[in-house]
MIGUFI-79781 format. One record per residue (C-alpha): residue in three letters; x, y, z; residue number from 1. Coordinates in steps of 0.001 Angstrom, whole numbers, padded with zeros to 6 digits. Example, Ala and Ser with C-alpha at 12.3 -4.5 7.8 and 13.67 -1.06 7.14 Angstrom:
SITE   aa        X        Y        Z    i
SITE  ALA   012300  -004500   007800    1
SITE  SER   013670  -001060   007140    2
***
This chain:
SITE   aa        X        Y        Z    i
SITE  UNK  -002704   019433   017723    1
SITE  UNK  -006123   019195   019605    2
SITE  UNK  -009429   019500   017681    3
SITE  UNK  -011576   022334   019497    4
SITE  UNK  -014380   021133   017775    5
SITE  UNK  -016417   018721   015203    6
SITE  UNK  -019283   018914   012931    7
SITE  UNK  -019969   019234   009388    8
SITE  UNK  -019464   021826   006560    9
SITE  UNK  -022591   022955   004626   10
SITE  UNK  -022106   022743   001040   11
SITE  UNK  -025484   022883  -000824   12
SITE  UNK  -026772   018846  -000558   13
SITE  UNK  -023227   017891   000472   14
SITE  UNK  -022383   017409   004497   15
SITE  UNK  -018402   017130   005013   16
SITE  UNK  -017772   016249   008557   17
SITE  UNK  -014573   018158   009563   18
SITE  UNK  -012984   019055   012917   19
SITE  UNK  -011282   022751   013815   20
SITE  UNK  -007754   023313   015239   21
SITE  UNK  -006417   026694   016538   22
SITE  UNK  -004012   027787   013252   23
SITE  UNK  -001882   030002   015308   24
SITE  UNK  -000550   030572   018960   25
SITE  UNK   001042   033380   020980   26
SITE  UNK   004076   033243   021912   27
SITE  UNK   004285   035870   024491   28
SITE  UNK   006376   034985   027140   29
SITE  UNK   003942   035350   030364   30
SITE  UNK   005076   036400   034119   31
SITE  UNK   003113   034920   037395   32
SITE  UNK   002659   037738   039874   33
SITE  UNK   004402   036859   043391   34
SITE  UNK   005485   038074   046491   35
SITE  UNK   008357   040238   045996   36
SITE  UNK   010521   038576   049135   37
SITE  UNK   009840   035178   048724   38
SITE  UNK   008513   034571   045231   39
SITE  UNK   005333   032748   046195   40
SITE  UNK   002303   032883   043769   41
SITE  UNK  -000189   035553   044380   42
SITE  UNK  -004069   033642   044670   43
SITE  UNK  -007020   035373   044437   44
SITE  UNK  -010596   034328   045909   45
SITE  UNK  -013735   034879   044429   46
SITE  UNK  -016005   036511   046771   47
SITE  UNK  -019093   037815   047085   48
SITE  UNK  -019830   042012   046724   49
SITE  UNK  -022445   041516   048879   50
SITE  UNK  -022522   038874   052005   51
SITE  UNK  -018756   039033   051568   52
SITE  UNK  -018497   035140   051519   53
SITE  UNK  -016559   032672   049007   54
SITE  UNK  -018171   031529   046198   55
SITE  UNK  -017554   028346   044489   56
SITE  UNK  -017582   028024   040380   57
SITE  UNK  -021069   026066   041240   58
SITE  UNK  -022652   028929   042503   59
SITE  UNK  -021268   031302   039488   60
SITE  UNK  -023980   032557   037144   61
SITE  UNK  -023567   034831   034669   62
SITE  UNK  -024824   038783   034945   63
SITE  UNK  -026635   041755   032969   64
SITE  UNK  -026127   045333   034325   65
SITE  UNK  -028997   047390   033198   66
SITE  UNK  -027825   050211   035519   67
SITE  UNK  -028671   051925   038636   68
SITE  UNK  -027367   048970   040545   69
SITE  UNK  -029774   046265   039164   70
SITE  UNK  -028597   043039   037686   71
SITE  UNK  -030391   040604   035299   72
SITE  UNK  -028868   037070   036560   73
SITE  UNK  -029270   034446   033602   74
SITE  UNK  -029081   030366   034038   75
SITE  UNK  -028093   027813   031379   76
SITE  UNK  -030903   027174   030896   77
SITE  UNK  -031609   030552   029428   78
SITE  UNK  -028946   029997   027201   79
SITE  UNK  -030204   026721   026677   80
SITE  UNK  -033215   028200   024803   81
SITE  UNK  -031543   030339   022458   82
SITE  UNK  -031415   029512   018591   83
SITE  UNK  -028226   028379   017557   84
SITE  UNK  -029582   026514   014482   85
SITE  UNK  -025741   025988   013891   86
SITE  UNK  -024474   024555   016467   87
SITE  UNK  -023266   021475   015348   88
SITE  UNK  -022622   022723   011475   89
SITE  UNK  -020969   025265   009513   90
SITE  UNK  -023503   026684   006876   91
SITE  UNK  -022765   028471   003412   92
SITE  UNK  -024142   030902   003398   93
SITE  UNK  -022292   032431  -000497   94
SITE  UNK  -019347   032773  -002133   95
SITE  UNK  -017962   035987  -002792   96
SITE  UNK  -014669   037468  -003852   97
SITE  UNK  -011711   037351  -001737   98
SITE  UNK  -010713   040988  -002024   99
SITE  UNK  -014511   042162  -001076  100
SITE  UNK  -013840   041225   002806  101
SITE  UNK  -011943   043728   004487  102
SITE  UNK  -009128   042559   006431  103
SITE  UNK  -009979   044421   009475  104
SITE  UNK  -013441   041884   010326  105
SITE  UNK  -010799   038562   010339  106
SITE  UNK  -010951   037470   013875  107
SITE  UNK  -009507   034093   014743  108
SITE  UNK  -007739   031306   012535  109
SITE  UNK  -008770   027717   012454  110
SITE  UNK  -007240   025018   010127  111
SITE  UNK  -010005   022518   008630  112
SITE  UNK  -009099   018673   008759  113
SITE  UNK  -011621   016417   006927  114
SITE  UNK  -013039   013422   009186  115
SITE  UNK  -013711   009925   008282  116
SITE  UNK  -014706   009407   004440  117
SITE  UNK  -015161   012893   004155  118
SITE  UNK  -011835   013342   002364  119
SITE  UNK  -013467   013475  -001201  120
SITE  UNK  -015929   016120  -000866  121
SITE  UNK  -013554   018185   001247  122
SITE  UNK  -011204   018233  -001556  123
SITE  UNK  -014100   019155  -003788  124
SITE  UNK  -014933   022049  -002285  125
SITE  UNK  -011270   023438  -001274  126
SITE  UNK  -010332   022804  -005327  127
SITE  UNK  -013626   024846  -005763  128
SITE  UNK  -012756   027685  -004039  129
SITE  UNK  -009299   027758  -005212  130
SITE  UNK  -010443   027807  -008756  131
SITE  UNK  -013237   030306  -008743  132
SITE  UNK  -010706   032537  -006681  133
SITE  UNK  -013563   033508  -004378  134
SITE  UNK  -013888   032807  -000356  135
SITE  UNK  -016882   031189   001354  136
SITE  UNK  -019166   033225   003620  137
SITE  UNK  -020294   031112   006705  138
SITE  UNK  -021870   030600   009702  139
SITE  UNK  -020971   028400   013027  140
SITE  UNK  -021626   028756   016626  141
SITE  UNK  -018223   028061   018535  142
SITE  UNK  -018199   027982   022306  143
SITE  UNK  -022252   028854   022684  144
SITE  UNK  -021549   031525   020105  145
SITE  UNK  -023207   032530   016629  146
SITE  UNK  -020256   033830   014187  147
SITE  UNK  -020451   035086   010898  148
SITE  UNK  -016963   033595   009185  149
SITE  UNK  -015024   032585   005597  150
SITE  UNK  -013577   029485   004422  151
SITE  UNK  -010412   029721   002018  152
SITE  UNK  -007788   027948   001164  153
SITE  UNK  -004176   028030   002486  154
SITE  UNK  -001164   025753   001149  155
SITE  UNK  -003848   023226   000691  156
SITE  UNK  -005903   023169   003695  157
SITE  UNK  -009273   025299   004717  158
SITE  UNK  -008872   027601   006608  159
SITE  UNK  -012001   029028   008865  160
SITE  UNK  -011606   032857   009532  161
SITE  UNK  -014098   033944   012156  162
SITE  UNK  -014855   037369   011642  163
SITE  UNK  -016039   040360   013722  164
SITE  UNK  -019846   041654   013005  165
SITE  UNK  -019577   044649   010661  166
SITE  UNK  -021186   046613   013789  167
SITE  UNK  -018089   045996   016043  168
SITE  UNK  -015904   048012   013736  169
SITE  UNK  -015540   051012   014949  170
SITE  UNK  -015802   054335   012737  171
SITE  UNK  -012276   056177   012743  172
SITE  UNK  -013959   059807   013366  173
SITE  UNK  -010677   061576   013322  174
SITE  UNK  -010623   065582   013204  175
SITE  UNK  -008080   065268   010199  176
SITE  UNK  -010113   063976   007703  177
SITE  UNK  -012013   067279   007856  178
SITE  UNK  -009395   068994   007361  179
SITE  UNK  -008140   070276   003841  180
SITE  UNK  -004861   069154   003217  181
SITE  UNK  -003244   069506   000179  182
SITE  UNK   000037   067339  -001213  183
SITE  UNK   002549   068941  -003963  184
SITE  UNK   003312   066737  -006614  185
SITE  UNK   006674   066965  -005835  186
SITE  UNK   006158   065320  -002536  187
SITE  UNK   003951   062863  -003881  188
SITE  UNK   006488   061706  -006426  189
SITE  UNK   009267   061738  -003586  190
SITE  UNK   006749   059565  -001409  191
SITE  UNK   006532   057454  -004594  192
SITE  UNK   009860   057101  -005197  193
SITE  UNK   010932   055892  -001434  194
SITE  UNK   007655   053576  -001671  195
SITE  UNK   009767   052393  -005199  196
SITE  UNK   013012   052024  -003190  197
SITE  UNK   011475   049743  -000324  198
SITE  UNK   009823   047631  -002560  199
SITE  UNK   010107   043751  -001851  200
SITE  UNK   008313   040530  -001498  201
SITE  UNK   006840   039222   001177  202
SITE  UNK   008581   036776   003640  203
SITE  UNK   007233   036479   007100  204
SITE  UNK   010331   034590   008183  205
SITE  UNK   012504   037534   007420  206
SITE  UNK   010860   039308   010776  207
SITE  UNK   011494   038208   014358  208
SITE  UNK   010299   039842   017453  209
SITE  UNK   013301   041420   019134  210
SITE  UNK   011625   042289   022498  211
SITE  UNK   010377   039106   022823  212
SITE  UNK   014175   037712   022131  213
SITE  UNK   015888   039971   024491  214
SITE  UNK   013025   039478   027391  215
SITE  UNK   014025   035851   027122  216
SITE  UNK   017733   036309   027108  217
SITE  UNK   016794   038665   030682  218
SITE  UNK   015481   035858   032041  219
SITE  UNK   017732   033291   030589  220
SITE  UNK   020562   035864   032487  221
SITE  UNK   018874   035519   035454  222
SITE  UNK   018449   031865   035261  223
SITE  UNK   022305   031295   034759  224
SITE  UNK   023476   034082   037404  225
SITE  UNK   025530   035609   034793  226
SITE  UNK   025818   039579   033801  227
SITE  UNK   022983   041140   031641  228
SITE  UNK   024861   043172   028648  229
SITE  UNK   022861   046268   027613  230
SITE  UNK   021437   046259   024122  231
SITE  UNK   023075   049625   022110  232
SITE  UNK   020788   052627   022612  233
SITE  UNK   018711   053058   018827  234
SITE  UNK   018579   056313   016836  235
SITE  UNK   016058   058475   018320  236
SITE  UNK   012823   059028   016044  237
SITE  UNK   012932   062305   013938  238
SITE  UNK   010969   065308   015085  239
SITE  UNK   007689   066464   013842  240
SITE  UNK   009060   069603   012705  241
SITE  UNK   011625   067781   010193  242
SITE  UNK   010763   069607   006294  243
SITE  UNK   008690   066535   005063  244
SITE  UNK   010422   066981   001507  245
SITE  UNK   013905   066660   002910  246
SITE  UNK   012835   063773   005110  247
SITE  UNK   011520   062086   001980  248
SITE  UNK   014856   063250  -000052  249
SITE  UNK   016875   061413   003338  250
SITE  UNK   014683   058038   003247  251
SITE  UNK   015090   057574  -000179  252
SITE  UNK   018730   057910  -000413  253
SITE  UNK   018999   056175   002897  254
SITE  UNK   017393   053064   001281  255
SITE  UNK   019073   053256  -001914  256
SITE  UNK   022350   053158   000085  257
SITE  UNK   021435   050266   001779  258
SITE  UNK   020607   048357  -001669  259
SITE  UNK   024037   049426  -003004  260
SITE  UNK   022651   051873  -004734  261
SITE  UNK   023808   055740  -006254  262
SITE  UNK   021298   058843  -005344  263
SITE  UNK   020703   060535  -008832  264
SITE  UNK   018789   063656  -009490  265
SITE  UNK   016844   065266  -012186  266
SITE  UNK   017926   068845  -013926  267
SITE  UNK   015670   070306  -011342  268
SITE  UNK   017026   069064  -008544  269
SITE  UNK   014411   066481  -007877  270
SITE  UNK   015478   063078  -006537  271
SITE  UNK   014723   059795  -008910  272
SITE  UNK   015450   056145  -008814  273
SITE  UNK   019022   055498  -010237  274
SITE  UNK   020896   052259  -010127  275
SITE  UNK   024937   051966  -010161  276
SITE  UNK   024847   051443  -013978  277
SITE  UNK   022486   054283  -014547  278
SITE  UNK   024651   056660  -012686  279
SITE  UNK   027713   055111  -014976  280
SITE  UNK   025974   056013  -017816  281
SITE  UNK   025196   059553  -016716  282
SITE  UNK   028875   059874  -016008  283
SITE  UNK   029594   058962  -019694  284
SITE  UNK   027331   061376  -021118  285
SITE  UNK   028800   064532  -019129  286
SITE  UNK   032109   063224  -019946  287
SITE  UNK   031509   063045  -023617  288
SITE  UNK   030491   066885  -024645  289
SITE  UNK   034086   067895  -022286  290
SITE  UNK   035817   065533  -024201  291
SITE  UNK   034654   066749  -027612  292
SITE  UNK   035271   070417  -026845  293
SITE  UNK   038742   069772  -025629  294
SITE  UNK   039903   068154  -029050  295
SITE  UNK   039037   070516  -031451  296
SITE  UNK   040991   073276  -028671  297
SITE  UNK   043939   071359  -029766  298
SITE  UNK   043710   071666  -033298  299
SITE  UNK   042957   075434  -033020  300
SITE  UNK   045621   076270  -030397  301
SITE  UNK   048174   073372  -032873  302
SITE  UNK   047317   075787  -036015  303
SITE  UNK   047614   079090  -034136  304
SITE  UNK   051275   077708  -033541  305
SITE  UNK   052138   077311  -036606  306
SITE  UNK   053429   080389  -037722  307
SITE  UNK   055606   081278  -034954  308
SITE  UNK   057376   077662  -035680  309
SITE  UNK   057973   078773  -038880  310
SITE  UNK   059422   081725  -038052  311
SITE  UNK   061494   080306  -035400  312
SITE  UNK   063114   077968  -037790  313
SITE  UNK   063588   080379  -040503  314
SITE  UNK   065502   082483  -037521  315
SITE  UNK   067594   078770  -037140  316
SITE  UNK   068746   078660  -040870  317
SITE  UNK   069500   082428  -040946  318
SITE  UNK   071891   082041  -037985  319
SITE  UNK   073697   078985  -039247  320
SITE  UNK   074288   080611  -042674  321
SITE  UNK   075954   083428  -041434  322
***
């Protein structure tokens, strides 16, 4: 990996001189747009709106529109002048707990590497945070840009998180949530019990990205001249209109089947959680009262007998006597 950048964390009277590298990467696979008959690259040329002539990245600057066709053009040396009192250092600001930052302001991903004899106090400061459970709140200008950010600790390492300004988060002003809608236990517990049925850890390997797979086995196809076989079509999405309780009743079942497990229900006809061995044992209870009821019909219907075997025999005896 490539460091993106160097300075020093922060830490009260402590400087720990570190260096950044990008902690992830995409992995889209990315297509070149070219002339249809002969595949050549399609270039583009940076002109001018105005005298209609070629500009060269020399003669780039960069542009404000305050509207009504006017244009505010800045230099570097504007930029120059701007106070970026961290531009060479990563400042703590505090430390707060981790589950206070919302997921949605995490930005980018940087891992931390400590530089030079700077091993010791990085160490320090990543055992800190791991112990106190809590996540630093920074600050660091990266690429001519202020940036608020956390540092916490992942298998070992820092991690830097820039984050987005809580003013770039848009509000979610959706008509719904103006709406009165009201849930009936019964669905709720039915929701529950298919969140119960789903239930697993966490393993990010278990996921792939299957578009991404078959788009490179299209190409691959092409690449090799030999035919392109059709993935099978998937199950179209239920409709809207589907009874949510019966679509709840379906998922959970559905997912119990696919853990090898029986559906079970309740005396009123309500859906729980029931394992092989639970459904066993419900088996053995309904099995039990028949099973008592049928042996004392076999005494009764053994003594009502009786009588007419006596009889019979006594009939026997008569006959033989004679």
């Amino acid at each position: 990996m490539r460091a993106i950048w160097k300075g020093a964390v922060s830490f009260g009277l402590v400087s720990i001189a570190v260096r950044l590298y990008s902690a992830t990467e995409e992995k889209d696979i990315r297509f070149h747009q070219v002339h249809r008959e002969d595949g050549g690259r399609i270039r583009y040329k940076r002109t001018c709106s105005v005298c209609g002539e070629e500009v060269t990245y020399d003669d780039i600057a960069k542009g404000y529109d305050i509207g009504g066709g006017e244009m505010v053009v800045l230099s570097d040396e504007d930029f120059a002048d701007l106070p970026l009192s961290t531009s060479r250092s990563i400042d703590v600001l505090e430390f707060v707990p981790a589950d206070q930052v919302d997921p949605i302001l995490y930005n980018k991903a940087y891992f931390m590497e400590p530089e030079g004899t700077a091993t010791k106090p990085y160490v320090l400061l990543r055992d800190a945070l791991a112990d106190s459970e809590r996540v630093a709140i920074v600050k660091v200008a990266l690429r001519q840009r202020e940036q608020l950010a956390t540092l916490r600790v992942r298998e070992g390492v820092l991690v830097l998180n820039t984050m987005l300004w809580p003013d770039e988060i848009r509000k979610a002003d959706f008509g719904f949530l103006d709406e009165d809608i009201s849930v009936r236990p019964p669905e709720l517990a039915m929701a529950s019990s298919l969140v119960d049925s789903m239930a697993g850890d966490f393993v990010p390997d278990a996921f792939t990205d299957d578009y991404r797979a078959a788009l490179q086995e299209v190409i691959d196809a092409k690449v090799e001249g030999r035919e392109i076989v059709q993935p099978e079509e998937q199950e179209e999405a239920p409709s809207a209109a589907v009874d949510l309780m019966a679509a709840l009743k379906a998922s959970v079942e559905r997912a119990r089947a696919a853990r090898g497990e029986a559906p079970a229900e309740t005396d009123d006809g309500e859906a729980r959680p029931a394992t092989p061995i639970t459904a066993a044992k419900k088996a053995a209870k309904k099995s039990a009262p028949a099973a008592k009821k049928a042996a004392p019909a076999k005494k009764t219907a053994a003594k009502k007998d009786e009588p007419a075997a006596k009889k019979a025999a006594a009939k026997k005896t008569t006959r033989k006597s004679a």
